[in-house]
C-alpha positions in Angstrom: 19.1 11.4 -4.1 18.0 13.3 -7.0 16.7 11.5 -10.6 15.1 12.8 -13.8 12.7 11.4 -16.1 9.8 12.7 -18.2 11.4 16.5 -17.8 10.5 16.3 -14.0 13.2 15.8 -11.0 12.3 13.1 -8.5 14.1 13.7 -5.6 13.7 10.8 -2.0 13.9 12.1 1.2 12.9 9.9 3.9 10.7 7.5 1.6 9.0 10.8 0.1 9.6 11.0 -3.5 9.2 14.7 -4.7 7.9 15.1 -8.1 9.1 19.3 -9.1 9.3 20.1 -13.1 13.1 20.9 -14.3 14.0 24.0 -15.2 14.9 23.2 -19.3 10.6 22.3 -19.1 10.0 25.6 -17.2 11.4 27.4 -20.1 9.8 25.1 -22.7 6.3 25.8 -21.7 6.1 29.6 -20.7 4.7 30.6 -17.7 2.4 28.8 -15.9 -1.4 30.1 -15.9 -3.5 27.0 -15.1 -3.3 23.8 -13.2 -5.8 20.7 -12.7 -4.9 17.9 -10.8 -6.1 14.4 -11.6 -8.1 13.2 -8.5 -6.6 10.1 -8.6 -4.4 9.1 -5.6 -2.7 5.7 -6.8 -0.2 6.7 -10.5 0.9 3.7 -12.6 4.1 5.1 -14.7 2.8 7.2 -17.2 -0.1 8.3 -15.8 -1.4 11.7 -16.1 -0.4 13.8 -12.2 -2.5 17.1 -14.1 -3.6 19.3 -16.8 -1.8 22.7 -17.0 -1.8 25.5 -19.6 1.2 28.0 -20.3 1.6 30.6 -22.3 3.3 28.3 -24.8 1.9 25.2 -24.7 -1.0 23.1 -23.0 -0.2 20.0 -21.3 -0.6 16.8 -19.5 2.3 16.2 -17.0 3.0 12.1 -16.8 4.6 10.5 -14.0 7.5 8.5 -14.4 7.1 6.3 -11.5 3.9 4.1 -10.0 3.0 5.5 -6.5 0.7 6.7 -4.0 -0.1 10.4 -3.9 0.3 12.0 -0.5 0.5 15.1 -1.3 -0.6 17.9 -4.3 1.1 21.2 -4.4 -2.6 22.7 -4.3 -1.5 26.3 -4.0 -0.3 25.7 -7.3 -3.9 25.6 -8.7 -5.0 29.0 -7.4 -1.0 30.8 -7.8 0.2 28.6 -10.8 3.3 30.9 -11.6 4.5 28.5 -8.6 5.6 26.3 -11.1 8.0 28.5 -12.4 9.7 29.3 -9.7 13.5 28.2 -9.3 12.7 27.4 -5.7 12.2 24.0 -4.7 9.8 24.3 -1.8 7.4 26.4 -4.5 8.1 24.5 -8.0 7.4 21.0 -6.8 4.1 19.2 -8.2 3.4 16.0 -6.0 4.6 14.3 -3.4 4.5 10.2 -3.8 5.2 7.3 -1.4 4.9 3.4 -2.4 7.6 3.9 -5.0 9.1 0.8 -6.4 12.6 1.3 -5.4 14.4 -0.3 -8.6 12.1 1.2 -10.4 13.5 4.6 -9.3 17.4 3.9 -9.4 16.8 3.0 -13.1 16.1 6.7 -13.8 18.5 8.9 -14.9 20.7 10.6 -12.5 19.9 14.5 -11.8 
């Protein structure tokens, strides 16, 4: 099941909820030539999952769910062009579990 909120797609697979940024943001902000994650591992909706800087814009990504982080997409941070990819297993940002499940069927559907 696929959402959106907060120009990123959530998609749940097996209790994983993948956090990857759509594509209308990829063409917002440019290309993609620095990411910093936040070192925090426990998001409260709207908290900030990291820093990046495009060739149009600098930025704080929010996430638009609470959860724990269980995974980064750290090869982002030395290849950030990753983020612009259209492929999903290169484009996504982090990987969350300990989502409140109402919380995500009250996004919008992808």
């Amino acid at each position: 099941m696929k959402k959106r909120a907060n120009f990123l797609f959530i998609e749940k697979n097996n209790g994983i909820y993948t956090l990857s940024m759509t594509p209308e943001l990829q063409d917002d902000i440019g290309t993609v030539g620095f990411v910093e994650y936040t070192d925090v591992d426990e998001l409260k909706t709207d908290d900030a999952i990291l820093n990046l800087e495009a060739s149009k814009t600098v930025l704080e990504l929010a996430s638009p769910l609470a959860g724990k982080v269980v995974e980064r997409n750290e090869a982002a941070t030395s290849e950030p062009t990753l983020l612009n990819s259209a492929k999903a297993e290169e484009n996504w940002v982090v990987r969350l579990t300990n989502v409140d499940e109402e919380a995500f069927n009250k996004l919008e559907e992808a």
